[in-house]
KENU-589216 format. One record per residue (C-alpha): residue in three letters; residue number from 1; x, y, z. Coordinates in Angstrom, 1 decimal, decimal comma. Example, Ala and Ser with C-alpha at 12.3 -4.5 7.8 and 13.67 -1.06 7.14 Angstrom:
% KENU-589216
{'ala'; 1; {12,3; -4,5; 7,8}}
{'ser'; 2; {13,7; -1,1; 7,1}}
END
This chain:
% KENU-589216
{'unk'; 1; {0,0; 0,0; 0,0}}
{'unk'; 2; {1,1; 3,6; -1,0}}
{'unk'; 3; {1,7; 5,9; 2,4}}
{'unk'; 4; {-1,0; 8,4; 2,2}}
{'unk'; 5; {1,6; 11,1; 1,6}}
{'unk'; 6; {3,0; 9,7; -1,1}}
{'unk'; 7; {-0,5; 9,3; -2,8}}
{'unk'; 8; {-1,0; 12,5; -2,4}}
{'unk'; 9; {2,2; 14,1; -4,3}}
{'unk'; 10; {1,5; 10,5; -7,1}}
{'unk'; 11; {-2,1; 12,3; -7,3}}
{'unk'; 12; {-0,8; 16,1; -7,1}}
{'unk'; 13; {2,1; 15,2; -10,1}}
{'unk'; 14; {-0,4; 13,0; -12,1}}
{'unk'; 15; {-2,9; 16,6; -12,3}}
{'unk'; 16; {-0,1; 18,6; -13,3}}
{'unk'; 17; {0,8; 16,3; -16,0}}
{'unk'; 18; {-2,1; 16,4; -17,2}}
{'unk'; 19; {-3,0; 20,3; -17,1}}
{'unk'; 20; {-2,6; 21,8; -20,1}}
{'unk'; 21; {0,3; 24,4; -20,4}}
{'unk'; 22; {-0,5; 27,9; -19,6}}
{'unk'; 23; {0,0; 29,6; -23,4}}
{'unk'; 24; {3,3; 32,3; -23,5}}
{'unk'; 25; {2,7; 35,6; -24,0}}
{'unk'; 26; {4,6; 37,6; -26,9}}
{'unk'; 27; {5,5; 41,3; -26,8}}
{'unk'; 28; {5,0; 43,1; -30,5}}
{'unk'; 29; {5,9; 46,3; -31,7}}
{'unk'; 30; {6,3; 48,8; -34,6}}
{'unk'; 31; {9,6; 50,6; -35,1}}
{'unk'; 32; {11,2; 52,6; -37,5}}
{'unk'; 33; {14,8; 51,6; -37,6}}
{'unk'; 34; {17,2; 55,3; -37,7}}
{'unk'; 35; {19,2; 54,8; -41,1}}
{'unk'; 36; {21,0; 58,5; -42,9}}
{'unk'; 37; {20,2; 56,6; -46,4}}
{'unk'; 38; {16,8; 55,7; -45,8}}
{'unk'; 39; {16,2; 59,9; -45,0}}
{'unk'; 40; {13,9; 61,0; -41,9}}
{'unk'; 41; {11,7; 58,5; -42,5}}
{'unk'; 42; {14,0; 55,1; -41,8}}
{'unk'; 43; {13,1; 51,8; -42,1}}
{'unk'; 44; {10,0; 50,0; -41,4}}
{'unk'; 45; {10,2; 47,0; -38,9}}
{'unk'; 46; {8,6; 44,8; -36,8}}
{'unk'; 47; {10,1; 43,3; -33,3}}
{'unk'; 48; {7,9; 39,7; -31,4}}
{'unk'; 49; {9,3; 38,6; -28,4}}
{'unk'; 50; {8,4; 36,9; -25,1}}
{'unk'; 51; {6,6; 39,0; -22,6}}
{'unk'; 52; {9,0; 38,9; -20,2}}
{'unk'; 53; {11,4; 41,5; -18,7}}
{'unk'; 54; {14,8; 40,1; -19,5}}
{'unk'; 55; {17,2; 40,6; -22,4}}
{'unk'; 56; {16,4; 38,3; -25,6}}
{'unk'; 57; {19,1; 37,5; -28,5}}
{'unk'; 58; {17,9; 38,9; -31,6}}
{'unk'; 59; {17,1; 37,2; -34,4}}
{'unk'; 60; {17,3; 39,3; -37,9}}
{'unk'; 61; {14,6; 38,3; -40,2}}
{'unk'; 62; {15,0; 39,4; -44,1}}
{'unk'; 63; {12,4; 39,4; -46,6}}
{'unk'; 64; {12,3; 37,9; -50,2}}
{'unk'; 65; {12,1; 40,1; -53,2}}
{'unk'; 66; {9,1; 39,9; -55,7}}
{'unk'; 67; {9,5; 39,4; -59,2}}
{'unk'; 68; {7,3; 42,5; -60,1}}
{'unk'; 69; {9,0; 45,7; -58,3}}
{'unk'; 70; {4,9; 47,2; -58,7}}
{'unk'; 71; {4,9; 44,1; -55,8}}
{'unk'; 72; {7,0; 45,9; -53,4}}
{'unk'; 73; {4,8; 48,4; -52,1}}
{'unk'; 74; {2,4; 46,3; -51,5}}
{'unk'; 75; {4,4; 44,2; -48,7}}
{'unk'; 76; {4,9; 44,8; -45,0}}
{'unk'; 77; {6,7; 43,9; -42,0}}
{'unk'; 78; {3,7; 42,4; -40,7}}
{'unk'; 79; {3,0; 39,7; -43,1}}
{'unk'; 80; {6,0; 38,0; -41,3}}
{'unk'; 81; {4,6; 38,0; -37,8}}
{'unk'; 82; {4,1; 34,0; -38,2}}
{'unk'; 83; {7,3; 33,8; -39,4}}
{'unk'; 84; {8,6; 35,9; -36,6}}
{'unk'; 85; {6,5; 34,2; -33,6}}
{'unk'; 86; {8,3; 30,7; -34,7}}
{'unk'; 87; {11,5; 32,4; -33,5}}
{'unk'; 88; {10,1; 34,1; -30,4}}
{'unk'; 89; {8,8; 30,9; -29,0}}
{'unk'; 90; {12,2; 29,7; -28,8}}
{'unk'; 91; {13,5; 32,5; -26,9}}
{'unk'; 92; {14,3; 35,3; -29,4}}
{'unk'; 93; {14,0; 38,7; -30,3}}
{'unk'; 94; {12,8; 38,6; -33,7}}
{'unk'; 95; {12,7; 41,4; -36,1}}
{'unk'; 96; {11,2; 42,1; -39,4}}
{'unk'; 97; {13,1; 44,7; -40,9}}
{'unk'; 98; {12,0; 45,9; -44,6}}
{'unk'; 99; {14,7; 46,8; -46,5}}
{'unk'; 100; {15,2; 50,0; -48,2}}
{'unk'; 101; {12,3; 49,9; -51,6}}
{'unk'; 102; {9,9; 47,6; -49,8}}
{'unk'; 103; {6,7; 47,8; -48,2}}
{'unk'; 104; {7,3; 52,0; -46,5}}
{'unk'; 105; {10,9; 51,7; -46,4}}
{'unk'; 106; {12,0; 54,5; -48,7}}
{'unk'; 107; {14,4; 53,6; -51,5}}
{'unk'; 108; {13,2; 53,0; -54,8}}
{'unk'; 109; {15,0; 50,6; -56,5}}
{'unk'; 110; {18,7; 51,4; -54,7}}
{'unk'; 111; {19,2; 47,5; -54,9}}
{'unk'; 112; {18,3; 46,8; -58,2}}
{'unk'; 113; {21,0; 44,3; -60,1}}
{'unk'; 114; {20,6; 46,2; -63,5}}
{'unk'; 115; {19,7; 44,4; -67,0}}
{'unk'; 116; {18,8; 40,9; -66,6}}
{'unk'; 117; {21,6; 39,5; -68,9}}
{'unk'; 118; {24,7; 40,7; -66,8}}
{'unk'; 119; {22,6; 40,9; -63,5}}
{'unk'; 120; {24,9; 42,3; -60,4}}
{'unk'; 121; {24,4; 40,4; -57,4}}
{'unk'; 122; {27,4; 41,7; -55,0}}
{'unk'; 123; {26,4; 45,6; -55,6}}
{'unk'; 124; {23,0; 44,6; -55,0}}
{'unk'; 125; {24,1; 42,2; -51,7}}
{'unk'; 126; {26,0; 45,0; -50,3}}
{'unk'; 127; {22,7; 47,3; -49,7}}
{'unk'; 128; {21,1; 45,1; -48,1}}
{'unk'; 129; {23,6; 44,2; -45,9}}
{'unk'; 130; {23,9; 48,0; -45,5}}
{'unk'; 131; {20,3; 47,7; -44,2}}
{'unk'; 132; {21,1; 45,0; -41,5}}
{'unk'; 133; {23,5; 46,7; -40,1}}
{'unk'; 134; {21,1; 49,9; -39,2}}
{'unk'; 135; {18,7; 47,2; -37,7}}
{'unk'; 136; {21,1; 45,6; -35,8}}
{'unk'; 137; {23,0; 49,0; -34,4}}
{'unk'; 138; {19,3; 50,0; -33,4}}
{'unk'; 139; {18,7; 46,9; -31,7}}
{'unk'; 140; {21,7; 47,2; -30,0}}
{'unk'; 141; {21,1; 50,0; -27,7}}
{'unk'; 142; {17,6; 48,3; -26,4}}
{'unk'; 143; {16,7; 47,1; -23,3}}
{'unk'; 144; {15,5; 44,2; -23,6}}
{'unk'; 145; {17,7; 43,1; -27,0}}
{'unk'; 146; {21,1; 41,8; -26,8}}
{'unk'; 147; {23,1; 41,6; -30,3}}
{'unk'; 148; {25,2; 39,3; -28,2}}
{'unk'; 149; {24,1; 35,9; -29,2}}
{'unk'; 150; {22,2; 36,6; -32,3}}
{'unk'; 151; {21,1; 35,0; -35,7}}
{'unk'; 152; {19,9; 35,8; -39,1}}
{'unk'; 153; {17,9; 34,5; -41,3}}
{'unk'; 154; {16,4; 35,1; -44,0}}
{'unk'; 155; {14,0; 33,8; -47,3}}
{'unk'; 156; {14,9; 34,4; -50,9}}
{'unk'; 157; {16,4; 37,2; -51,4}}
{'unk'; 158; {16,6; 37,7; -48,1}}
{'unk'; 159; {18,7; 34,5; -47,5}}
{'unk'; 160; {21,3; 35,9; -50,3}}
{'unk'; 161; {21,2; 39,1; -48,2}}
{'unk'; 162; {22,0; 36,7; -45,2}}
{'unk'; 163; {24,9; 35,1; -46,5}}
{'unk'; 164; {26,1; 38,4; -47,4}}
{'unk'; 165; {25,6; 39,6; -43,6}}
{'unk'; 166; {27,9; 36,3; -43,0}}
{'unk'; 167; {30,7; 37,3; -45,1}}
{'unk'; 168; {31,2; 40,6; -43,1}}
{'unk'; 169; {29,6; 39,1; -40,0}}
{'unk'; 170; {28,9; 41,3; -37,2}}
{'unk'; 171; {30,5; 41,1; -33,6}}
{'unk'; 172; {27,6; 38,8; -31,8}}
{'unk'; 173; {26,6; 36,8; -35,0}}
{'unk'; 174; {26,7; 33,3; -34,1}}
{'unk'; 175; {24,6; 31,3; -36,6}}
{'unk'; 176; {22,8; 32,0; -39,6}}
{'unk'; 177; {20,0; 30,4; -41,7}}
{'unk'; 178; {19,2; 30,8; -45,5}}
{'unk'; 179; {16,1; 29,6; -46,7}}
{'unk'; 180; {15,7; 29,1; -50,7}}
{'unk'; 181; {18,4; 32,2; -50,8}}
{'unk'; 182; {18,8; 33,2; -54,6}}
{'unk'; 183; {18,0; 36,5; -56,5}}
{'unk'; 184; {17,2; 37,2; -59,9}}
{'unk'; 185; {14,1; 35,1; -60,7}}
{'unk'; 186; {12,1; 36,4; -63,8}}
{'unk'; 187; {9,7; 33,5; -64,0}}
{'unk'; 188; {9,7; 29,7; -63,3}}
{'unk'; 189; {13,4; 28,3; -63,4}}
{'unk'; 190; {14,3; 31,4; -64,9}}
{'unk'; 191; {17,3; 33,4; -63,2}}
{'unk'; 192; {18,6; 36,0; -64,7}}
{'unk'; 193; {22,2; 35,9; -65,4}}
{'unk'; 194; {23,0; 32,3; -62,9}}
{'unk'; 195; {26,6; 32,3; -63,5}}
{'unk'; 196; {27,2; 35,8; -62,0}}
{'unk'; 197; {24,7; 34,7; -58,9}}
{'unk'; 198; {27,0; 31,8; -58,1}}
{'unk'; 199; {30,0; 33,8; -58,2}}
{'unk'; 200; {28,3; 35,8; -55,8}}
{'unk'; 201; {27,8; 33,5; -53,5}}
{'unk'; 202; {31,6; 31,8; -53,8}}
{'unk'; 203; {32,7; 35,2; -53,5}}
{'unk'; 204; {30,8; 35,5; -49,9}}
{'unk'; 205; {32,2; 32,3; -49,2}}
{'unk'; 206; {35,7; 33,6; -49,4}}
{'unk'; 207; {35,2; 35,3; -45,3}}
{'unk'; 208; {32,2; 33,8; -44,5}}
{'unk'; 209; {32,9; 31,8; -41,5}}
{'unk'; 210; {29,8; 31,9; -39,7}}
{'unk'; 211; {27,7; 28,4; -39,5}}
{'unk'; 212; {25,1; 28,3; -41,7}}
{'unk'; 213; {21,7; 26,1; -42,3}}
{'unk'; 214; {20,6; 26,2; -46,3}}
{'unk'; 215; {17,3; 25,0; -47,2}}
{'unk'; 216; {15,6; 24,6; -50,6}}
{'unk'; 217; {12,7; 22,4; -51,6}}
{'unk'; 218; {13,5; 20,1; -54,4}}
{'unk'; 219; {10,6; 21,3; -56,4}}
{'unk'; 220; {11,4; 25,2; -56,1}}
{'unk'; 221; {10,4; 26,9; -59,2}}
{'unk'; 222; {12,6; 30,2; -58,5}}
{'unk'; 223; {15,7; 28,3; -57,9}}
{'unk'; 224; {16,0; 24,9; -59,1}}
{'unk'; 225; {18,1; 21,6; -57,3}}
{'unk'; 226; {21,0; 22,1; -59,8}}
{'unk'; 227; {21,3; 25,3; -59,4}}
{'unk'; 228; {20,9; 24,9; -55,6}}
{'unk'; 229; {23,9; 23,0; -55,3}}
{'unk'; 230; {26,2; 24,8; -57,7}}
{'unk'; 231; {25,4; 27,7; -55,0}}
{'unk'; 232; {25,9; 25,7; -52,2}}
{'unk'; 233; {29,1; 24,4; -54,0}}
{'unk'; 234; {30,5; 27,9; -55,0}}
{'unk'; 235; {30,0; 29,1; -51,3}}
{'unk'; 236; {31,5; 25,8; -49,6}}
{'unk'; 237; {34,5; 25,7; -52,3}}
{'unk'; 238; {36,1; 28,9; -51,1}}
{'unk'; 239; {35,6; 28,4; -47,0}}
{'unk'; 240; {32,0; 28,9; -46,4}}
{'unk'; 241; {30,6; 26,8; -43,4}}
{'unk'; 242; {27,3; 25,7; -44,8}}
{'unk'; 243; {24,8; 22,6; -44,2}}
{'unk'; 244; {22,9; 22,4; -46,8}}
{'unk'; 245; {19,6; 20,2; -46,9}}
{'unk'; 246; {17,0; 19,6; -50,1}}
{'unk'; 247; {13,7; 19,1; -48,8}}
{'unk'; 248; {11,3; 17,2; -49,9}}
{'unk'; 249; {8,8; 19,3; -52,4}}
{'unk'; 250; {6,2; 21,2; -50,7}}
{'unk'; 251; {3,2; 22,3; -52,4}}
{'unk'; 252; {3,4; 23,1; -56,1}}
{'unk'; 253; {6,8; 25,8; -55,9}}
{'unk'; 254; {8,6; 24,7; -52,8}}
{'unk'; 255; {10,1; 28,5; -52,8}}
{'unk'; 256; {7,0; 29,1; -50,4}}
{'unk'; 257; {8,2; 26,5; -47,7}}
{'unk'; 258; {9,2; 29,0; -45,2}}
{'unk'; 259; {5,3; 30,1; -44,6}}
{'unk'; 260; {3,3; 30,5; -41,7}}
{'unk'; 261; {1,4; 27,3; -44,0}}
{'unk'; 262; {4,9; 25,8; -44,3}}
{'unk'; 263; {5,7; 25,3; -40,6}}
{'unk'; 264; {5,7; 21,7; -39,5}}
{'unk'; 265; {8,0; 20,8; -42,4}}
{'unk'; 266; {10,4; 23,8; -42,1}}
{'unk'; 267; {10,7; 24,1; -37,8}}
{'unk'; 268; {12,5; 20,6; -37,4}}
{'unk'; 269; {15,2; 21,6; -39,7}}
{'unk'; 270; {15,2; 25,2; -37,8}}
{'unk'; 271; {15,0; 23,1; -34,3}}
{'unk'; 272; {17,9; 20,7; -34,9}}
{'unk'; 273; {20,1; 23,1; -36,7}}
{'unk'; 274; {19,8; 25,8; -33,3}}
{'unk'; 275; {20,2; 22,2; -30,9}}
{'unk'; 276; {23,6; 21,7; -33,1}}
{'unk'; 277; {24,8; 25,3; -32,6}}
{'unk'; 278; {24,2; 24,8; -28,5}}
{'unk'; 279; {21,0; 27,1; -29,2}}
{'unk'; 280; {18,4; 25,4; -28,9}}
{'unk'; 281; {15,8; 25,9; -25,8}}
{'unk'; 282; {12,3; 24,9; -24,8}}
{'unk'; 283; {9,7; 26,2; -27,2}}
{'unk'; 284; {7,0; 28,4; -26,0}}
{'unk'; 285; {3,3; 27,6; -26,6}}
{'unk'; 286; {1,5; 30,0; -29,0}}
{'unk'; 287; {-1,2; 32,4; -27,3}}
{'unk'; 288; {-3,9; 30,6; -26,6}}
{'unk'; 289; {-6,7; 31,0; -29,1}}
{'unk'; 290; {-9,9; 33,8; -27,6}}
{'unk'; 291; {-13,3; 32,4; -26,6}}
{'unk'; 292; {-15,4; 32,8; -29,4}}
{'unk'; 293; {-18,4; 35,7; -28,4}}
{'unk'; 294; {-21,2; 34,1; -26,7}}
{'unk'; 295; {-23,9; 35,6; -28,9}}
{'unk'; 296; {-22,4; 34,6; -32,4}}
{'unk'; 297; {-24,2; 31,9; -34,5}}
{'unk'; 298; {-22,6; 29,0; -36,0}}
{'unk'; 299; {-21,7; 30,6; -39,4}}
{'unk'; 300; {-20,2; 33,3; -37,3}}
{'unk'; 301; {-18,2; 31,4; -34,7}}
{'unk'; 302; {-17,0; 30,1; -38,1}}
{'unk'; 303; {-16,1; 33,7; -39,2}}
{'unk'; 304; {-14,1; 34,4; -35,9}}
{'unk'; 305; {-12,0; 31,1; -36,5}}
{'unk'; 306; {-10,9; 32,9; -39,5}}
{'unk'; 307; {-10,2; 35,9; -37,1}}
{'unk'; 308; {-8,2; 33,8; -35,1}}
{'unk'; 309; {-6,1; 32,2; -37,5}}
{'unk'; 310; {-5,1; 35,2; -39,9}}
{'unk'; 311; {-1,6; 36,2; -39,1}}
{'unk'; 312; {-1,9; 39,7; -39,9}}
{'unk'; 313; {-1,1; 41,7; -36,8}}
{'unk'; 314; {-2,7; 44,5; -36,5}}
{'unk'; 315; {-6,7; 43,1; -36,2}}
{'unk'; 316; {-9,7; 43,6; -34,6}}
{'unk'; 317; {-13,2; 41,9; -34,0}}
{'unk'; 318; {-16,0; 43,7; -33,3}}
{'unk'; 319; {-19,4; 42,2; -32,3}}
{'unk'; 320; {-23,4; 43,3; -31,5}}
{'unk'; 321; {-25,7; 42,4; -29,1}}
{'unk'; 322; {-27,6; 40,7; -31,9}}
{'unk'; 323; {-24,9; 38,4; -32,9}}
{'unk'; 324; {-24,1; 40,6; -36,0}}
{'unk'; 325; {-20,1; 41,5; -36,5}}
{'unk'; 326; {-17,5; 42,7; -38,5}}
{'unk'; 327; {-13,2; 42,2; -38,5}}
{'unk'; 328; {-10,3; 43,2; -39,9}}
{'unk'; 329; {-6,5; 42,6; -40,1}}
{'unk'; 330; {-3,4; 43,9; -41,7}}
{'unk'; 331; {-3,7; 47,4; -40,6}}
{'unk'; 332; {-1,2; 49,7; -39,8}}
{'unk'; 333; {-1,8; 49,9; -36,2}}
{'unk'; 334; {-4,4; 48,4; -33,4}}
{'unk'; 335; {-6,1; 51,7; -33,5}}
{'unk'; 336; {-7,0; 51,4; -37,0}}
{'unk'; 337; {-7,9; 48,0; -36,9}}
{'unk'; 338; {-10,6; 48,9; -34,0}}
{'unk'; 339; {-11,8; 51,6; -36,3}}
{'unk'; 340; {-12,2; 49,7; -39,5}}
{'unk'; 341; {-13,9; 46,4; -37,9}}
{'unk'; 342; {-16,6; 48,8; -35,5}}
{'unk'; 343; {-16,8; 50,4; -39,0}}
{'unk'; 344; {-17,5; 47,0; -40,2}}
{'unk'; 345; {-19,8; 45,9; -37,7}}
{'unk'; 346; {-22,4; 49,0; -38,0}}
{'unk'; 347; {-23,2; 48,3; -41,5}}
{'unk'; 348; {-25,2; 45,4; -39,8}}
{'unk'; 349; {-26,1; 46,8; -36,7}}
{'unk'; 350; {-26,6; 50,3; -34,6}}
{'unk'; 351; {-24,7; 49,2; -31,8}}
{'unk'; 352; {-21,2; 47,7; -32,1}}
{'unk'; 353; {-18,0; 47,1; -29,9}}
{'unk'; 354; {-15,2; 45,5; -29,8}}
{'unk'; 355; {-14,8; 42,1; -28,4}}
{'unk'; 356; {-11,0; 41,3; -29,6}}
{'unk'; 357; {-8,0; 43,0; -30,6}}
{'unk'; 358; {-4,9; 41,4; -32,1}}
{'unk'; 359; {-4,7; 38,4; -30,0}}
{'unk'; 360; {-6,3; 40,1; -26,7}}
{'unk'; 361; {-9,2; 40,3; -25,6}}
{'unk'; 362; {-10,5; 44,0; -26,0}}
{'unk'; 363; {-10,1; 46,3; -22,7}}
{'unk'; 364; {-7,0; 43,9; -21,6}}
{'unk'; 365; {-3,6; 44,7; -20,9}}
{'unk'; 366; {-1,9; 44,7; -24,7}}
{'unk'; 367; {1,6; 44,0; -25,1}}
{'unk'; 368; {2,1; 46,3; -28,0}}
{'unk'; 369; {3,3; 49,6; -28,5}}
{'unk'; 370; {5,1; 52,1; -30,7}}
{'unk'; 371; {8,9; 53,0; -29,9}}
{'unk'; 372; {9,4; 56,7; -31,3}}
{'unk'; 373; {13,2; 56,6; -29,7}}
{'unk'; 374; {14,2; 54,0; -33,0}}
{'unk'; 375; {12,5; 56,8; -35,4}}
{'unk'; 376; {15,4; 58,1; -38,1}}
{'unk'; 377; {16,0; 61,8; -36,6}}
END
């Protein structure tokens, strides 16, 4: 027979197994990263971390590149928050940062590689990594970011702008991940001027020294398995410290493997990589997903799944009395996502408010706010 005392801490462990884990809490905000050549305005960016109060390593996110520059304005540092709350459940700071040209980062087309046929990858390269290196001086003199400790990765373009990052690595860079990194795409296995990109690449290979995780799908349409390797080749043939892994195909262009849709095939490789590097930790649970409003109907509660799932900080949901309700996301801040979903809502009914906002509850503490001390002076 088990001593009474020892039932009870059997019974007391057996509960706590079986509770489910309270869900982490992530901090978000909007910054404008300070940078002379991006003018008064600076760089657009986005920072998700955990909620809590001590320093967090930064992890430097880069975009990808479209192939129509109309595409450019169009994107935003808050498409990425998926992407970005993958990295702050395992203990980092992650920041978007758009690059000069893209989304409200001014710029133009300051990293353009000229006329297809003799496309210039290293001039290109060296802007972006210009860009970085603002983010990273900026995150530097936070709080609650330490440079010390810190990764990069980054997705297309964004991963050649990553292995450029490598090749003049900053003090604190310790690993650095590159998924489908190319440039130059025009159309489906179509790069312009391949030759001059791998000779881009074995050029950053010549000081990069920093380890690397490389990931393409074997079915991506912007850059191809041959020419995968010949990059991965170029790059490891003059130094370059580089894993390199084809993954299976995903979808019908495995570019698009590093999604939010993506994630369950593209976080193992992520997971083991950072457990390799001695950077691995315990992986926070995602915030736990809102009640749905008591007086919503079963097409609606439908509607507010939706809600809950988009990925497109900032959002709001509003709801009536009478079930009726409107929402929206990807808006430039929480206050106009309040406005535009009560705006949504009152086409249906006189009498609206707002039940959720971002991943809160409305009239609850946010975690979210607006550094101005990052703005470009």
């Amino acid at each position: 027979m088990i001593p009474s005392r020892q039932l009870l801490l059997l019974i007391a462990g057996l509960v706590m197994a079986s509770a489910p884990a309270r869900a982490a809490e992530f901090y978000t905000e909007d910054l404008r990263i300070p940078m002379v050549e991006a003018g008064p305005q600076g760089l657009e960016a986005f920072l998700v971390r955990p909620a809590g109060t001590k320093r967090y390593p930064l992890a430097l996110l880069s975009h990808g590149s479209p192939r129509s520059f109309d595409d450019r304005a169009t994107m935003s540092a808050h498409k990425y928050y998926g992407i970005a709350l993958e990295y702050a459940r395992r203990g980092f700071a992650a920041l978007i940062v758009m690059r000069r040209g893209y989304g409200t980062s001014p710029g133009g087309r300051v990293d353009s590689v000229g006329g297809c046929a003799n496309a210039a990858y290293l001039p290109a390269a060296a802007v972006a990594v210009a860009d970085l290196r603002a983010a990273i001086d900026a995150m530097g003199r936070r709080s609650d970011v330490t440079i010390s400790g810190m990764i990069a990765a980054g997705h297309s373009a964004g991963g050649l702008a990553t292995v450029a990052l490598t090749a003049q690595a900053p003090n604190g860079l310790v690993a650095a991940i590159s998924f489908a990194g190319g440039r130059g795409s025009r159309d489906d296995d179509d790069v312009c001027n391949p030759d001059g990109l791998v000779q881009a690449f074995a050029a950053f290979g010549k000081t990069s020294r920093v380890p690397m995780l490389w990931v393409y799908a074997t079915n991506d349409l912007f850059f191809g398995p041959d020419l995968a390797r010949r990059l991965h080749e170029g790059f490891r043939g003059n130094g370059g410290n580089a894993k390199f892994i084809a993954a299976p195909p995903y979808g019908d262009d495995g570019h698009y493997l590093y999604s939010v849709v993506g994630r369950p095939q593209w976080t193992p490789y992520l997971d083991a990589f950072l457990r390799e590097r001695g950077l691995g930790r315990d992986v926070l649970s995602p915030p736990d997903p809102l009640p749905p409003p008591s007086q919503l109907n079963e097409a609606a509660r439908a509607e507010f799944s939706r809600y809950l799932a988009s990925t497109m900080p900032h959002k709001a949901f509003a709801v009536s009395p009478n079930g009726g309700y409107g929402w929206r996301s990807g808006r430039t801040t929480a206050d106009d996502a309040q406005r535009d979903s009560l705006g949504a809502c009152l086409k249906w009914s006189p009498t609206c408010t707002l039940y959720a906002v971002d991943d809160r509850l409305a009239g609850t503490t946010r975690q979210t706010s607006t550094d101005q001390s990052l703005r470009a002076r």
